[in-house]
N, C-alpha and C positions, 0 to 999 in steps of 0.2 A: 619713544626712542626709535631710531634709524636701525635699520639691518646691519648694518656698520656697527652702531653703537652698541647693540644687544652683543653679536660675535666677539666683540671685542673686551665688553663687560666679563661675558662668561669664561672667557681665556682668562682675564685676569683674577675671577674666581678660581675656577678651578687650578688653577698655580697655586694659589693659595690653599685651596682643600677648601675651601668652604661653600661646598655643595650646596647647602640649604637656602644660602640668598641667591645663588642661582635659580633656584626650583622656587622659593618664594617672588623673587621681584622680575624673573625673566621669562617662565613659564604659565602657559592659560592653563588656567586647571583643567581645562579636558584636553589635553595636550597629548596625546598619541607618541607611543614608545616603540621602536620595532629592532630586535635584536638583531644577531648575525646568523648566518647557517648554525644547526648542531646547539643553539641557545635551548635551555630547559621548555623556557616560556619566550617566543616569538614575538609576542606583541600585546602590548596592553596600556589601558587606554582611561583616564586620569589620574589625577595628582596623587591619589589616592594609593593605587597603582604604581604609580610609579618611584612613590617613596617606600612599599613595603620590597619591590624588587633590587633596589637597594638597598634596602635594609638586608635583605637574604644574600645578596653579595658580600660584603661586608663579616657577616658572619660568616663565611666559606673561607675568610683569611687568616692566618695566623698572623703573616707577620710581611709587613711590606719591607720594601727594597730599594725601590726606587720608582719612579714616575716622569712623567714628561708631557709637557701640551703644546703642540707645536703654534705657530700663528696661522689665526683665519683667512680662508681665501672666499673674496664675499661674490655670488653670481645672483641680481634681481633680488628676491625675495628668500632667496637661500644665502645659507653658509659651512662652509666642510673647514675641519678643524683634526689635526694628527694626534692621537693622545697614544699612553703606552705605560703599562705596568709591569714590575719584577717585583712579583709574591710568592708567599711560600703559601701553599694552602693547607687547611688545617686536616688534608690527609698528608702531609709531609713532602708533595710534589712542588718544588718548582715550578714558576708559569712566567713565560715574559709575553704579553699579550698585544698585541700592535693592533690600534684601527683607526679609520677615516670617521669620525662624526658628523654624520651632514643635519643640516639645522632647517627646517622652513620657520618663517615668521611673519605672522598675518598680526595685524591692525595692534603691532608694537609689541606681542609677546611671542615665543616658541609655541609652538601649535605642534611640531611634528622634528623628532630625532628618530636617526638611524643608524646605526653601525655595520659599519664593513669590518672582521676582522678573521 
């Protein structure tokens, strides 16, 4: 698949929620993860990795709110991508979280995400 085609796949996954055919059909397993400032854990690095830091998000939520993914802007070999969450987390705070997801992708998979937020 084209850089085009992957950015555009994973936007329409994740619209969907369905994280996992993203991380199965569009990510290399040694695929490099690197958080934002003030993140628990900054950076970690395969598939491995990358599904249990998700997993530990996930369990941090009580109860979502709403969501949003904006459309991909594709430069060479990258692509940045708007996303945004309204959760309650399960100490009872509030969070509306906004960030830039930039993407690299080498020889047709996601090798390398980043978060700005």
């Amino acid at each position: 698949m084209t850089v085009q085609e992957i950015a555009h796949k994973l936007v329409d996954l994740c619209k969907a929620g369905d994280y996992a055919t993203c991380y199965n059909e569009l990510y290399s397993p040694d695929c490099v993860s690197i958080e934002g400032e003030g993140a628990p854990v900054r950076e970690v690095k395969g598939m491995e990795a990358i599904l249990a830091k998700g997993k530990e998000w996930n369990e941090m939520i009580q109860e979502f709110h709403g969501s949003y993914v904006g459309d991909p802007i594709i430069a060479g070999s990258h692509f940045a991508v708007t996303m945004g969450v309204d959760c309650t987390l399960k100490d009872g705070s509030r969070m509306n979280m906004e960030e830039v997801c930039v993407y690299q992708v080498k020889d047709g998979k996601i090798v390398l995400e980043q978060f700005f937020f």
